[in-house]
C-alpha positions as CSV (number, residue, x, y, z in Angstrom):
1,X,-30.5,44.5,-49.5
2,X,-31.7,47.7,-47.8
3,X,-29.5,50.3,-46.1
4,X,-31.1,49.0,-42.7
5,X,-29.8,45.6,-43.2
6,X,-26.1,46.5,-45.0
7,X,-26.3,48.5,-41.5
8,X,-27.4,45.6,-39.0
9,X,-24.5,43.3,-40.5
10,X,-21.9,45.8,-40.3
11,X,-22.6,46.2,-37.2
12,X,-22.9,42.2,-36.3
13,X,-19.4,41.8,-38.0
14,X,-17.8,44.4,-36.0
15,X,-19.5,42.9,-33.0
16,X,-18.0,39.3,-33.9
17,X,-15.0,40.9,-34.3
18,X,-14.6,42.7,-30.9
19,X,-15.8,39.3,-29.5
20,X,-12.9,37.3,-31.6
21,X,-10.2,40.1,-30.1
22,X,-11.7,39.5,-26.9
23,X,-12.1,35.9,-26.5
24,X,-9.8,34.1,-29.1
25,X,-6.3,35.0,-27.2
26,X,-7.5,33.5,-23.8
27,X,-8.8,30.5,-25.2
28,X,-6.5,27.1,-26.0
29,X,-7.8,24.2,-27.6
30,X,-5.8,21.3,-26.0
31,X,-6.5,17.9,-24.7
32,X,-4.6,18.8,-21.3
33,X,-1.2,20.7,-21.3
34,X,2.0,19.8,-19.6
35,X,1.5,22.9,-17.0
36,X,-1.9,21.2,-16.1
37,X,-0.6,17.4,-16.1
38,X,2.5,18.8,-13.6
39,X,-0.6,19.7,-11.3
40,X,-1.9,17.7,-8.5
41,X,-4.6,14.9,-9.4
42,X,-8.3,15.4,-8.4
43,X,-11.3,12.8,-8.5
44,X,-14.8,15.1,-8.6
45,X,-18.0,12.8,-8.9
46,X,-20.3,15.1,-11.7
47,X,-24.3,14.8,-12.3
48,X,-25.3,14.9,-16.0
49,X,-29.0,15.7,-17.2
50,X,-29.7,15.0,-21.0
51,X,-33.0,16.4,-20.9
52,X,-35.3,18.2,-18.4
53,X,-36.6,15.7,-15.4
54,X,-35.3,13.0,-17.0
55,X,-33.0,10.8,-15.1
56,X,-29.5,11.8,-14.2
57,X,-26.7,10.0,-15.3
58,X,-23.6,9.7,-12.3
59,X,-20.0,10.0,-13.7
60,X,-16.4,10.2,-11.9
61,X,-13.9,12.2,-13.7
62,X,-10.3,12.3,-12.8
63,X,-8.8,15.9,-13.3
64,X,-6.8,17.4,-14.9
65,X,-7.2,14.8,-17.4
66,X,-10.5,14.2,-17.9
67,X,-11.3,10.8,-17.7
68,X,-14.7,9.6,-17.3
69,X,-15.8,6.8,-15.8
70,X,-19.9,6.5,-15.9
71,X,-21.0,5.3,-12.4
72,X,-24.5,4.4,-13.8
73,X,-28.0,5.9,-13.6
74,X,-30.8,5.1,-10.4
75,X,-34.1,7.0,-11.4
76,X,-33.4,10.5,-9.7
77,X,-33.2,14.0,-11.7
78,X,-30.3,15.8,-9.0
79,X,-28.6,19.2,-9.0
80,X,-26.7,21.2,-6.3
81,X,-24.5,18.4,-5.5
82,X,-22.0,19.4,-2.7
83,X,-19.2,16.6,-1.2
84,X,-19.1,16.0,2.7
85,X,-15.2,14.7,3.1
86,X,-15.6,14.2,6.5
87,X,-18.6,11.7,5.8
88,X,-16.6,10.4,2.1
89,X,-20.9,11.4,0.8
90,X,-21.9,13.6,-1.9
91,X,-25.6,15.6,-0.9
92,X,-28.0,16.6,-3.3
93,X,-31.1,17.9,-4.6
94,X,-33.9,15.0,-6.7
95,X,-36.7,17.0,-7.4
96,X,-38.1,14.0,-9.5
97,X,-37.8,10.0,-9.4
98,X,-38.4,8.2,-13.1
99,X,-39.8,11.4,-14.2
100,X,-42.0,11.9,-11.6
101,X,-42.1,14.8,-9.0
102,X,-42.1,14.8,-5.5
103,X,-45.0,16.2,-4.4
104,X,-44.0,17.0,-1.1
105,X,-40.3,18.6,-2.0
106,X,-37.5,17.6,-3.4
107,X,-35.4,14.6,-1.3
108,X,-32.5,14.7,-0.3
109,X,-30.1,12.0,-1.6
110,X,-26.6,10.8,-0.5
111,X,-24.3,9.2,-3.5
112,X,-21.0,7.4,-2.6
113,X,-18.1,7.3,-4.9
114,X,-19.1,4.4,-6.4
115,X,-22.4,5.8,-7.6
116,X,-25.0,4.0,-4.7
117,X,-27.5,6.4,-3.6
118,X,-29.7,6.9,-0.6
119,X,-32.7,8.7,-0.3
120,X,-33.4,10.7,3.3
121,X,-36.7,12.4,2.3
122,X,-37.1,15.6,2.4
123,X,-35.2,18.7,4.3
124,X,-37.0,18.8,8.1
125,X,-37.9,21.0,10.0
126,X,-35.0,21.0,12.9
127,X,-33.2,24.0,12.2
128,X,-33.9,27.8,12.6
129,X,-35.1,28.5,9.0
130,X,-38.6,26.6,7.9
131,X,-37.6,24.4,4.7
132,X,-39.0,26.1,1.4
133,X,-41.8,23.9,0.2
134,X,-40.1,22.6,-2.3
135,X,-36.6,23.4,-3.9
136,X,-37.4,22.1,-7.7
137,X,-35.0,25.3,-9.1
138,X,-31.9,24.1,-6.9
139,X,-29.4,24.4,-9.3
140,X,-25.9,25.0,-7.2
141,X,-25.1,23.5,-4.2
142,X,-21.3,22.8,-2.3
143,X,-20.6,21.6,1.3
144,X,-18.0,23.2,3.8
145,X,-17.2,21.0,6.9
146,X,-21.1,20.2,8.3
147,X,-22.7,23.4,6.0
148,X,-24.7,22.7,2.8
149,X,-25.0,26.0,0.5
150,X,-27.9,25.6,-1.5
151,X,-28.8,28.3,-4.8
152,X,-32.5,28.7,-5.2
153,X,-33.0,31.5,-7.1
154,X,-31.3,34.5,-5.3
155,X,-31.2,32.8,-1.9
156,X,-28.8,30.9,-0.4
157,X,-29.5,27.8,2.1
158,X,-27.4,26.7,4.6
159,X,-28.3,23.1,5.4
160,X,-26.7,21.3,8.1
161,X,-25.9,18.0,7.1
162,X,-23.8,16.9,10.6
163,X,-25.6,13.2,11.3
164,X,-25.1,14.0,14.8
165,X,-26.6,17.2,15.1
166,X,-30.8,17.6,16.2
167,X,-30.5,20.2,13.3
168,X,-29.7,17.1,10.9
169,X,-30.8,18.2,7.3
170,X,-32.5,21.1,8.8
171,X,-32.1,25.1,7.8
172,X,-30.0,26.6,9.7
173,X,-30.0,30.0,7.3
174,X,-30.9,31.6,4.5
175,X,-29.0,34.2,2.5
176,X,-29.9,36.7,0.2
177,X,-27.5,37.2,-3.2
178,X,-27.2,40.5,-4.4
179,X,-27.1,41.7,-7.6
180,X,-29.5,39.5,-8.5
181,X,-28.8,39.8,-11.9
182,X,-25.3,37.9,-11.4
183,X,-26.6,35.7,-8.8
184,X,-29.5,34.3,-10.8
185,X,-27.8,32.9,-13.5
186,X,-24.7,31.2,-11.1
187,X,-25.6,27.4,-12.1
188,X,-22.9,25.9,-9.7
189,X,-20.4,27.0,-7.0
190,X,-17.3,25.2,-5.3
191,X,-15.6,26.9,-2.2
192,X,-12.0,28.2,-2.2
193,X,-10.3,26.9,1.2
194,X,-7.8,29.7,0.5
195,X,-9.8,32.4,1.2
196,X,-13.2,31.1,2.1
197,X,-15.4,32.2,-0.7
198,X,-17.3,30.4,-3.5
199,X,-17.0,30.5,-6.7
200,X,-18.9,29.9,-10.0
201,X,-20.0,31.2,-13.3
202,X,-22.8,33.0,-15.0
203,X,-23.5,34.1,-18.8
204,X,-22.6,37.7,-19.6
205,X,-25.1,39.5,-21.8
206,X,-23.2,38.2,-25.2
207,X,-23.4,34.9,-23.6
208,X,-19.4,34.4,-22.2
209,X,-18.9,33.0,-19.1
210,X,-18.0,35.1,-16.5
211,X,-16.2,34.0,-13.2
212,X,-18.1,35.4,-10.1
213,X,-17.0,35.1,-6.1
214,X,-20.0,34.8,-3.7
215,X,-19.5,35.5,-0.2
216,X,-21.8,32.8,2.0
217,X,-22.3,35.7,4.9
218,X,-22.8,38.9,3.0
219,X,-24.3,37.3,0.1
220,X,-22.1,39.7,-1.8
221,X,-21.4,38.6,-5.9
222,X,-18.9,40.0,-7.8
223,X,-17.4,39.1,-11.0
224,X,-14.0,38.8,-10.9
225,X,-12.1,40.6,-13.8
226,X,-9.6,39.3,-16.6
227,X,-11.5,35.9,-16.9
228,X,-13.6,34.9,-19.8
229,X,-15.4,31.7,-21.2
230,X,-16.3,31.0,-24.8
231,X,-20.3,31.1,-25.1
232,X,-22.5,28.3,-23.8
233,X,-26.3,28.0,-23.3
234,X,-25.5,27.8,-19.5
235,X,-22.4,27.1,-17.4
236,X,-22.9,24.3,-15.1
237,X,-20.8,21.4,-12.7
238,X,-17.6,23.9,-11.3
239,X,-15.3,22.8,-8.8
240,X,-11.9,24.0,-7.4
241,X,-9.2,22.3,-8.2
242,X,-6.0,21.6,-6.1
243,X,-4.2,24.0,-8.1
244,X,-6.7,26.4,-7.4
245,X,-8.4,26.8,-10.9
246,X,-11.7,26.6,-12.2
247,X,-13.0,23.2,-13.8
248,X,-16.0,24.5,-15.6
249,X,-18.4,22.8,-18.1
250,X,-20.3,23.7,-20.2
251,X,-23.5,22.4,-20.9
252,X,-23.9,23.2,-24.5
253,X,-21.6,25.2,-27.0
254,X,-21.4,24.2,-30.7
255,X,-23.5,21.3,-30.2
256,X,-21.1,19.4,-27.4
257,X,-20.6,19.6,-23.3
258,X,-17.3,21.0,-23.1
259,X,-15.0,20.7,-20.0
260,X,-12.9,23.7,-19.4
261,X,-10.0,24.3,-17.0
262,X,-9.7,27.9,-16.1
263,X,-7.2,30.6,-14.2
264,X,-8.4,33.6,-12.1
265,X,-7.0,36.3,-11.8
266,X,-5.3,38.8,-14.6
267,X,-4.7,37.7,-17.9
268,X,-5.9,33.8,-17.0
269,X,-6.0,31.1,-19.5
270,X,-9.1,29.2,-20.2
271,X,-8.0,25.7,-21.9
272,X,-10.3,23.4,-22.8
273,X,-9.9,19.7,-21.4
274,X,-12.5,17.1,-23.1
275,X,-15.7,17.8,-24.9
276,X,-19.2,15.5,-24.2
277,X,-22.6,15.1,-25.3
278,X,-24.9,18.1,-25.3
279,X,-26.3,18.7,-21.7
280,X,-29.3,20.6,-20.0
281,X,-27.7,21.2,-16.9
282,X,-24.7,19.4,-14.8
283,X,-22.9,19.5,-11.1
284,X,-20.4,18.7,-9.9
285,X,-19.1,17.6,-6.3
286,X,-15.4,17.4,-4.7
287,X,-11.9,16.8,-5.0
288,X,-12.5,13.2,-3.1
289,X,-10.3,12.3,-0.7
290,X,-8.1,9.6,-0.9
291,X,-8.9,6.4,0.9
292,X,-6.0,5.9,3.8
293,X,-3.5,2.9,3.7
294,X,-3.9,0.3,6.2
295,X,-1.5,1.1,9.1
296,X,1.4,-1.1,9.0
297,X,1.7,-4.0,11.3
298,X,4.1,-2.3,14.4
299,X,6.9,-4.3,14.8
300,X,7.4,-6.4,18.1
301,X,8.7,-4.7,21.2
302,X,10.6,-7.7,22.4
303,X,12.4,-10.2,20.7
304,X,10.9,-13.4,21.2
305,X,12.5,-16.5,23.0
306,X,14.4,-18.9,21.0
307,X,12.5,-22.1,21.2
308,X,14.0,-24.8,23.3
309,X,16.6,-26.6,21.9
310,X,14.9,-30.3,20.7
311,X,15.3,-33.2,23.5
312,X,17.9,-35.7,23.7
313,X,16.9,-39.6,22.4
314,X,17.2,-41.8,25.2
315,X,19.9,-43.5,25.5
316,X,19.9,-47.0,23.7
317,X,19.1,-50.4,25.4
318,X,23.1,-51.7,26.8
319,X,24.3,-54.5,24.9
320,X,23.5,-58.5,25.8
321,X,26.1,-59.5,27.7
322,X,27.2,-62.1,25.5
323,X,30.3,-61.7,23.8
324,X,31.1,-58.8,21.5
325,X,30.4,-59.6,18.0
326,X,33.8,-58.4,17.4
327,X,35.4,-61.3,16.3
328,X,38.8,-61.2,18.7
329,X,42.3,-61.0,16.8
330,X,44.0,-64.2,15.8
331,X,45.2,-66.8,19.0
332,X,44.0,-64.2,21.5
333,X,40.4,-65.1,23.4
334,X,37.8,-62.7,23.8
335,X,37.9,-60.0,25.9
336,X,35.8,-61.0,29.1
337,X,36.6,-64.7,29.2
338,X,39.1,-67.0,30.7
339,X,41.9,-67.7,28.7
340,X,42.1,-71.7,28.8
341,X,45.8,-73.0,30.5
342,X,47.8,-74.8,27.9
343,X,49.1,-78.0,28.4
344,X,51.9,-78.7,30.9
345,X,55.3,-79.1,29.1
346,X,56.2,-82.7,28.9
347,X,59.5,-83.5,31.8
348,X,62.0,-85.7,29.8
349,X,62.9,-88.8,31.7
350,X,65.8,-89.1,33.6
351,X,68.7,-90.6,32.7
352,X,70.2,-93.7,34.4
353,X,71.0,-93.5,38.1
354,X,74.5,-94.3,39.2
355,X,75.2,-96.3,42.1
356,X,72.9,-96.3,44.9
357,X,74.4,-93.6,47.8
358,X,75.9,-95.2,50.8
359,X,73.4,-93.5,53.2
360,X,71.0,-94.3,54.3
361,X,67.5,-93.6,53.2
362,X,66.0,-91.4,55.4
363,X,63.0,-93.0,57.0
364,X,60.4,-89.6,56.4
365,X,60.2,-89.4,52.6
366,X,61.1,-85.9,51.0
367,X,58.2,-84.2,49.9
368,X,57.6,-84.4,46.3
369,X,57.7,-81.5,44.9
370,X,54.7,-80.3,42.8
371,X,54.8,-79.0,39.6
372,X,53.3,-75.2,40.0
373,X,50.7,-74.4,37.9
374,X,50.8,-71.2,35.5
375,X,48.9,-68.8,37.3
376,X,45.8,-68.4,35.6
377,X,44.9,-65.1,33.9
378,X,42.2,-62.6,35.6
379,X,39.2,-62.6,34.2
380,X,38.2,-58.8,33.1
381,X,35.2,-58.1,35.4
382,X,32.4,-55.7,33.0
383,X,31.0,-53.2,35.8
384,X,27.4,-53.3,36.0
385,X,26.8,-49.4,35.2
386,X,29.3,-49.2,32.6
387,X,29.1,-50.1,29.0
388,X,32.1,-52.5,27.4
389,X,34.2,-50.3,26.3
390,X,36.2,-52.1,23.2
391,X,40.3,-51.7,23.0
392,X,41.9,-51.0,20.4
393,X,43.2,-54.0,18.3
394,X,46.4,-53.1,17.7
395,X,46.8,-52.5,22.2
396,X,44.3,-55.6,22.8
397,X,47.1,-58.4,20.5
398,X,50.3,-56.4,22.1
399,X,48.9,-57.5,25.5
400,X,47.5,-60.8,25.1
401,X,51.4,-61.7,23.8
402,X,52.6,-60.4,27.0
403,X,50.7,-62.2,29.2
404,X,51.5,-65.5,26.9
405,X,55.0,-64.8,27.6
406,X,55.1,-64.3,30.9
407,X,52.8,-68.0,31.5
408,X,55.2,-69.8,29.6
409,X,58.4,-68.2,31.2
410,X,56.7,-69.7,34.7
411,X,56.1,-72.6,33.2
412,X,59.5,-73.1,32.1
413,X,61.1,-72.0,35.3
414,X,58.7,-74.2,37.5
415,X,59.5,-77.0,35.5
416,X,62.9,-77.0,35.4
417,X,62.7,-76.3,39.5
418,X,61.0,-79.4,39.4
419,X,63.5,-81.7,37.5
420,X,66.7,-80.0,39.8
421,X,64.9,-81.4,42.5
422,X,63.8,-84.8,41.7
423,X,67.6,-85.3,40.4
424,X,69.0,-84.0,43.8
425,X,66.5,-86.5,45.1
426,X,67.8,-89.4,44.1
């Protein structure tokens, strides 16, 4: 080995070193620690290309997790994806359909979250800004409110993408990046709400990611310090996180995708989430919003009548006016008939007569006097518009004794008035 060589790998060791000191305390290998599972949940919808112009494979991932869930592949090679909350779309870039390119510039395509697509054609010509010819280099794109930032190169396109505006999908500016030499390696951006800028990453010289802040009127890029990513081919899909962190991926580093979630600012960690298969380039679009509840049913402002009470049956056919089927108590007659008179008492003869009186017979004979009948009970009248009203048996026997009685007390008395009188008689 030559004193050049011993030389060149001295020097490539102590280089390997300064990048261990540099890099190896801000990285942690971990499938998702318990500071980033306390965080709020995120669902991003992430483009994936395998190979160049082939077709792009559509994938949700749930963050901070990392779950994937593949949303399934229709034909179109995208890139500088951006999500339109307001419109619950993701926008993009398909410079090629089933490996074909569009001849007239790339189309713009719409993807819902669960992976259907829309193509709208090319960008128009409605806004201030001509559309570039074709945009087959867009490789970063987000969406604030109704504004479309698209990266080609070291410009920046503002694209309105309000479906009610005449400027629909039309330029409305174009922005210059400077330094170019940060800006032209930026392979995705997200937007900050906090302060309004957007963020991304681009490959140092020794291949690290570094994080960089673009602002969408200046143009300005800066890197911003303390943050560093392990080396990857290229950096691609970034989004902003609730938390405010970086999710970064990137495309290819020891032969894998690799999902990283990472903190600005100071001494910020970079963990890394999930790993993936080895990528060209990737995007990625959100947080989605979550799909509103159905309002509840409002409860009634006034109680609602009670329903009326059910109606009354008629009132039942009145009884044949026949005798009760109550069979009447023992030696008493039915309630509603007349009783029938008993026999008169038998008189017993008289006994002999003594001599016949000295006077004379009177010449007008006596009236004989007649044997009173028992007068003979009432019969109980039943009113026409009443119903027979029963009594009691115990108060119905108790009477009709009475009233036996009383008959054969006038009987008695009648017939012994009758026998005084015949005896006075004669």
């Amino acid at each position: 080995m030559s004193t050049v060589t011993r030389r060149s790998g001295a020097l490539l060791g102590v280089g390997a070193a300064l990048a261990t000191i540099v890099l190896g305390p801000a990285l942690t290998a971990s499938s998702a620690p318990a500071a980033v599972q306390a965080d709020a949940g995120c669902v991003i919808v992430q483009v994936q290309n395998k190979a160049p112009v082939k077709t792009s494979t559509v994938v949700r991932v749930e963050l901070p997790g990392g779950r994937t869930t593949p949303l399934g592949e229709r034909g179109y090679h995208l890139n500088a994806i951006g999500y339109a909350s307001g419109q619950d779309l993701v926008y993009g870039m398909a410079d090629h359909y089933r490996g074909r390119p569009f001849w007239g510039g790339a189309h713009v395509v719409t993807i819902d979250r669960d992976g259907r697509m829309a193509d709208l054609g090319p960008l128009r010509h409605t806004g201030a800004h001509p559309p570039p010819h074709a945009l087959p280099t867009a490789v970063a794109g987000t969406i604030v409110g109704n504004q479309w930032y698209v990266r080609k190169g070291v410009e920046l396109y503002t694209v309105d993408v309000d479906p009610h505006s005449p400027a629909y999908l039309g330029v409305a500016r174009v922005t210059r990046l400077r330094p170019a030499s940060l800006a032209g390696l930026v392979g995705d951006v997200d937007v900050d709400p906090a302060d309004g800028l957007l963020y991304g990453v681009t490959n140092a010289h020794d291949g690290s990611g570094e994080v960089v802040s673009i602002d969408p009127g200046t143009g300005a890029v800066r890197v911003v310090p303390g943050t560093r990513l392990p080396p990857s081919s290229t950096f691609g899909a970034v989004v902003v996180g609730p938390d405010r962190a970086l999710y970064v991926t990137a495309n290819l580093t020891g032969g894998h995708s690799r999902l990283y979630r990472v903190e600005r600012g100071g001494a910020g960690s970079v963990t890394r989430i999930s790993s993936g298969p080895a990528l060209v380039s990737s995007d990625a679009a959100g947080c989605l919003t979550t799909p509103a509840a159905p309002p509840e049913p409002e409860p009634p402002t006034s109680v609602p009548p009670s329903p009326p009470p059910p109606a009354s049956p008629p009132p039942s056919a009145p009884p044949p006016s026949g005798p009760p089927s109550t069979a009447p108590p023992d030696g008493a007659p039915p309630v509603g008939t007349t009783p029938v008179t008993p026999p008169p008492v038998p008189v017993p003869p008289p006994s002999s007569p003594g001599p016949v009186p000295s006077s004379p017979v009177p010449t007008s004979s006596s009236p004989v006097p007649t044997t009173s009948s028992p007068p003979a009970a009432r019969t109980l009248s039943r009113p026409e518009s009443e119903e027979i009203v029963e009594v009691a048996a115990g108060e119905n026997r108790t009477e009709v004794k009475r009233r036996w009685a009383l008959a054969l007390l006038v009987v008695l008395l009648g017939a012994g008035a009758a026998a005084g009188r015949l005896r006075r008689g004669r």
